[in-house]
N, C-alpha and C positions, 0 to 999 in steps of 0.2 A: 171441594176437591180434596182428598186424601194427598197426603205427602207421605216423604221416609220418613219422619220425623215420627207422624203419628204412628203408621204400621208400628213400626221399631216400638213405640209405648206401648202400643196394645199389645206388643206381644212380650213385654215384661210385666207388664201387669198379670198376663193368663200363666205364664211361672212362676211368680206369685203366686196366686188365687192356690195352683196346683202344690205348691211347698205345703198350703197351708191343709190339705185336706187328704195328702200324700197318705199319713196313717188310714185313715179312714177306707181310702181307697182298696190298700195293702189289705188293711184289716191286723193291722202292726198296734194298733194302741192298748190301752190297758186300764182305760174307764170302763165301767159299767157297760156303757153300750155308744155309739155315736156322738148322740147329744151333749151324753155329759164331757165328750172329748172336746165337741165343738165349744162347749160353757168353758171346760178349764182354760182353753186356750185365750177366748177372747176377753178371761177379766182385767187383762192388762192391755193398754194400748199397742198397736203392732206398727212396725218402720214398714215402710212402702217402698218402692222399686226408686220413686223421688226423693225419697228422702223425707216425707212427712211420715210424722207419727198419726196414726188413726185409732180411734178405738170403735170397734164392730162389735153389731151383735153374734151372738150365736146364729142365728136364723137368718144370717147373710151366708155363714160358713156349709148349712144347710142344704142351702140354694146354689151356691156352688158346687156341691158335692152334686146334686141333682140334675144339675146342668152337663155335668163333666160324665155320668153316666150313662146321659142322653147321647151328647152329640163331642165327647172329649174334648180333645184340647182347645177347637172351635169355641167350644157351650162356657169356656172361661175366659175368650176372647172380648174384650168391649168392644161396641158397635161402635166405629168411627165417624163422630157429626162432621158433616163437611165446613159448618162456624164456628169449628170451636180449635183452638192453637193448643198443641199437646205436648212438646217440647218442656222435657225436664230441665232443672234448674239445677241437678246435680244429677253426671251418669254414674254408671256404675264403678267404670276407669278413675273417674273422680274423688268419689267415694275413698276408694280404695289407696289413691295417693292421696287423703290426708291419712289416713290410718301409718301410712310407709311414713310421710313427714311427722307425724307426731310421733311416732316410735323414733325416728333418729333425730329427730330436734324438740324437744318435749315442752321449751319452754318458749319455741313462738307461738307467738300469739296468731289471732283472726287474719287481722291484716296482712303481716307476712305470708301466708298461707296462700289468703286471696292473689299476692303479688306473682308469687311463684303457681301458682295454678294459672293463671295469665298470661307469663310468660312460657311454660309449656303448652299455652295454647288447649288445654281441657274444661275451659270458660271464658266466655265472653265478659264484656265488660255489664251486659246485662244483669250479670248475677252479682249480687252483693256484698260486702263483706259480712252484714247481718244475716245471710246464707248461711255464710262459714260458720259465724259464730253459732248459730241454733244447730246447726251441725253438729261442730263440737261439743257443745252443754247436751244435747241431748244424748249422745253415744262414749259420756263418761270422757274425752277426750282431756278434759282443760288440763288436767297434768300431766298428759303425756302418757304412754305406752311403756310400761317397764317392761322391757325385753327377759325370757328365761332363758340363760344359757343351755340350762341342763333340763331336756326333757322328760315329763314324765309319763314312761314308756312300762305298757301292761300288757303280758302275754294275752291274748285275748282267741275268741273262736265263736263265729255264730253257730246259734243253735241248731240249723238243717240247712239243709241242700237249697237255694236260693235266693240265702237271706241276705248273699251280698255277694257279686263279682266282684273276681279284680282285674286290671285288664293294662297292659302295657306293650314299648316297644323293642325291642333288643338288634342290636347290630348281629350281621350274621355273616359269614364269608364271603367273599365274591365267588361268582362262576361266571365263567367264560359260554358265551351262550353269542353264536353267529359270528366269532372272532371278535367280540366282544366283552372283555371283564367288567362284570358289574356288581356293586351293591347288592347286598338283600337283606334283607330288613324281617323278622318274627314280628308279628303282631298276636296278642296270643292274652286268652280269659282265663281266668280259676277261678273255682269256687271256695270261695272261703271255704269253707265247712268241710268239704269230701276233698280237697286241695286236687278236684279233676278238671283237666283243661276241659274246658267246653267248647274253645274255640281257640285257632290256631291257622293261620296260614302267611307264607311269606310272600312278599312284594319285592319290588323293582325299587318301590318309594311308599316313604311314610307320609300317609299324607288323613287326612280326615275322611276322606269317601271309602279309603282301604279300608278303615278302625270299623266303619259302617257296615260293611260288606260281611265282616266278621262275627260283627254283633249280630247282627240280622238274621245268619244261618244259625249263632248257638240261640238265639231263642228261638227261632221255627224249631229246633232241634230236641233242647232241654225243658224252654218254657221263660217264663219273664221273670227276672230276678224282683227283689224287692228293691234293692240299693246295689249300685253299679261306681266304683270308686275305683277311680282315674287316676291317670297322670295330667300335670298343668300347663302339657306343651300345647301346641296349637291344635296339632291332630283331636285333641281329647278335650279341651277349651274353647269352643265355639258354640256358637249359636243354634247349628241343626242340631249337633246331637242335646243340646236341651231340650229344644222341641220335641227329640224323637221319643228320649227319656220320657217328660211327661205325656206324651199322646200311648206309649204303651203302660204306660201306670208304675215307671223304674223312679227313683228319687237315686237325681247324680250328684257325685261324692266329688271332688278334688283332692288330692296329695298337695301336703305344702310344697312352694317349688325347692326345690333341691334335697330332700327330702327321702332318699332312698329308702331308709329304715322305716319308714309311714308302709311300703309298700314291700313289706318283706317276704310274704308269702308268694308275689310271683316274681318277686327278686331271686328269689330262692331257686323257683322253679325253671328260671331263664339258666342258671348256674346247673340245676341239673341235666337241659337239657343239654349244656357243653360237656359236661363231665363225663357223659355216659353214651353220647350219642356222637353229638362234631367230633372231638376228640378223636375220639375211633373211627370217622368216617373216611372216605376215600372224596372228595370234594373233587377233584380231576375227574372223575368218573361221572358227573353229570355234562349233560349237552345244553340241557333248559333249566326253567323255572319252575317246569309245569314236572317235570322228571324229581327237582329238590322237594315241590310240594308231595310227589306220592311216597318219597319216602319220611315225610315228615309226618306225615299221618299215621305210617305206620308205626313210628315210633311211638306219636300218640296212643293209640292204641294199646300199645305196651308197657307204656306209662302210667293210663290208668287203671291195668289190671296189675301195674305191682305194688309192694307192700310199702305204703308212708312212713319214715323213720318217727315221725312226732304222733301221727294217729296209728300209729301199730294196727293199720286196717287200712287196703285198697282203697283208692278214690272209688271205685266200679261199687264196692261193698258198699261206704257209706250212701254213696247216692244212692242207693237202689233202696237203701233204709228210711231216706226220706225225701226222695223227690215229690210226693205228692202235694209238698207243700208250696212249690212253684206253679202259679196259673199258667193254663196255653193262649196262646194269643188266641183269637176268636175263631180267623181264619185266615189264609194264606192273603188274600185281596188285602184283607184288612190290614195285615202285616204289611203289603207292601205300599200301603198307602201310606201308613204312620211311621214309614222311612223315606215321605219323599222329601226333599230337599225346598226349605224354602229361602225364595231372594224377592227382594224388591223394587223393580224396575218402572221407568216413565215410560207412555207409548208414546212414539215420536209425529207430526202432524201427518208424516207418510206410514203413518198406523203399521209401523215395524218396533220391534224391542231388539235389544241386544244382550247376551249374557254367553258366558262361556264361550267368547268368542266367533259368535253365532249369531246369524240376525234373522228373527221369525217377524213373520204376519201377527196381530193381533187383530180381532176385533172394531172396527173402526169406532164403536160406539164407545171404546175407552182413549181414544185419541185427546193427550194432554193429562190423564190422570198418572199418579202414581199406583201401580198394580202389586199384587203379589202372586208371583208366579215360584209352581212346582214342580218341580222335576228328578230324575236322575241322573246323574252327571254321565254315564254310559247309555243311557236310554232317552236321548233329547228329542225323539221322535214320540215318545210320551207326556211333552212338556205341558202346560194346562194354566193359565189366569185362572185362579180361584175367586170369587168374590160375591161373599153373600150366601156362600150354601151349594154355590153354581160351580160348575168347572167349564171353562173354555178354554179348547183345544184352540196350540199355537201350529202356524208350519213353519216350514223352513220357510224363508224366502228366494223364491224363482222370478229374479228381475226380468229375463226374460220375458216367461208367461203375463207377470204385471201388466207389459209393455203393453198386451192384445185383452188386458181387463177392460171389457164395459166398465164405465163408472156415471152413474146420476143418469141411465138411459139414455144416455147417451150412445150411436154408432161409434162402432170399436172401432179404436186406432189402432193400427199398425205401425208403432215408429221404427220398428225395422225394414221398412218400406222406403227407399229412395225418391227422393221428389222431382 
């Protein structure tokens, strides 16, 4: 029987597998031809999603590549044995606060480490200090992290049109909408290269299905970036849009957190659009959201047909000079499959799941497993158990109608029926 435990591995192992064959994918590397990519990379041993180091052949990297243009992000999923325990011994979260403890305490050791990962509760007593310590010996740790004050920061510029989004969130004024003042919130793409928004619309709330919604039209739109570089708050930090990343062939970036200059170009961009457009707007003069989105577009619009202070050339100009180096997604279905949302749920003995505050039918034939179900968080009437290649359609649940279900050929009961 599958748990969260294993899902959750498998599917850091298949973003893995995908970091490692991302060039290839793109068609971003700069060996000879594939092979010799896959040889440079694997003459050194590689850190794994657990924490071990591995060294691979080339003709693993291969076979991953092969599988991934078969059947995507699936084809670098591991099959999960129902006898085998899959439960890392160090997560990611973990990982990552010793890195933060060895930058600001340089000179504890294993054991300290072990104590305080304990007591925040991001390991068990299962995991060892001898964990910690091959940890730390391995990822150059044992003295510590010298922090750089002073960054060092290069004007930089990819070379065409979808060699890299940037994508964030900006505060935006309230509007009174139903006798109502509310928040709204810009979510909003550039491309590096052509500095043209690709994608842009505002919300009610910043939230990760919004950022989604976003993405999803500027690539049906423009086409799939190569590398997509984020901000590190929650909306842009989670688990779907990695997935989503790797099932269309984007390698996702983060901004350090707090980090504004990391992300200058739509820092920039958010500044222009107050400068030139809020500034001057009439904000009273909207009724809705749906009114602030058409005149945001059209600013858009206007935006990208005028002249960049730093490229002395239209975003519209540079695009249209080298978009063909952006691929189109396959097809529209396709697209919207590799934006469905994935979670991992138990079916209960009355072969119901729950998620999004919602409780569907499953399947009786997975009654006690842990599943992985997909959906979109506006379309839960599309929701679907995946497993094995299979898609199985969930419903809502109709306790009612339940109540008059035959079950085991058995005569229907009616317990809405008085005795």
């Amino acid at each position: 029987m599958k748990d969260k435990n294993s899902i959750d591995t498998a599917r850091e192992i298949a973003l893995f597998r995908f970091s490692m064959i991302a060039p290839v994918v793109q068609n971003t590397f700069s060996d000879a031809n594939a092979s010799a990519y896959f040889k440079r990379v694997t003459e050194n041993p590689l850190l794994r999603p657990d924490g071990t180091v591995f060294q691979y052949s080339y003709k693993t990297l291969e076979r991953w590549n092969w599988n991934y243009q078969q059947y995507g992000l699936d084809g670098l999923t591991p099959i999960v044995r129902s006898d085998k325990g899959t439960t890392r011994a160090l997560s990611n979260q973990c990982m990552s606060e010793i890195y933060q403890i060895k930058e600001k305490f340089p000179k504890l050791n294993a054991a300290q480490i072990h104590a305080r990962l304990l007591q925040m509760g991001l390991i068990t007593t299962s995991v060892s200090v001898r964990t910690i310590q091959r940890f730390v010996k391995n990822h150059n740790l044992k003295n510590g992290v010298v922090p750089n004050s002073i960054k060092d920061r290069k004007a930089f510029e990819e070379e065409f049109f979808g060699a890299m989004w940037m994508a964030d969130t900006c505060y935006f004024p309230y509007i009174r909408e139903d006798g109502i003042n509310r928040r709204t919130y810009l979510i909003a793409i550039v491309d590096d290269h052509s500095r043209m928004v690709v994608g842009a619309r505002l919300f009610y709330e910043d939230n990760a299905y919004n950022f989604q919604r976003v993405l999803k039209n500027a690539i049906a739109t423009y086409g799939i970036p190569k590398k997509l570089y984020v901000d590190s708050g929650s909306s842009y930090k989670n688990s779907q849009l990695s997935f989503i990343c790797a099932e269309v062939g984007a390698v996702l970036l983060h901004a350090p957190i707090r980090d504004g200059a990391a992300k200058a170009k739509i820092e920039r961009t958010f500044g222009t659009f107050k400068t030139r457009w809020i500034q001057g707007f009439d904000i009273s003069s909207l009724s809705s959201l749906s009114e602030f989105n058409v005149e945001l577009n059209n600013y858009v619009r206007e935006h990208n047909t005028t002249v960049n202070s730093s490229t002395k050339s239209t975003p519209m100009d540079r695009y249209l000079a080298s978009h063909d180096y952006a691929s189109s997604p396959k097809s529209s279905e396709w697209l919207d499959l590799c934006f469905m949302n994935r979670i991992s749920r138990k079916v209960r003995p009355d072969s119901t799941l729950t998620f999004l505050n919602t409780l569907f039918d499953a399947p009786i034939h997975f009654i006690g497993q842990t599943v992985e179900v997909r959906f979109l968080p506006d379309k839960l009437e599309d929701a679907y158990i995946y497993d094995a290649g299979t898609k199985y359609p969930l419903k809502f649940t109709d306790k009612v109608a339940n109540a008059k279900t035959k079950r085991n050929n058995m005569p229907t009961i009616d317990y809405s029926m008085e005795v």
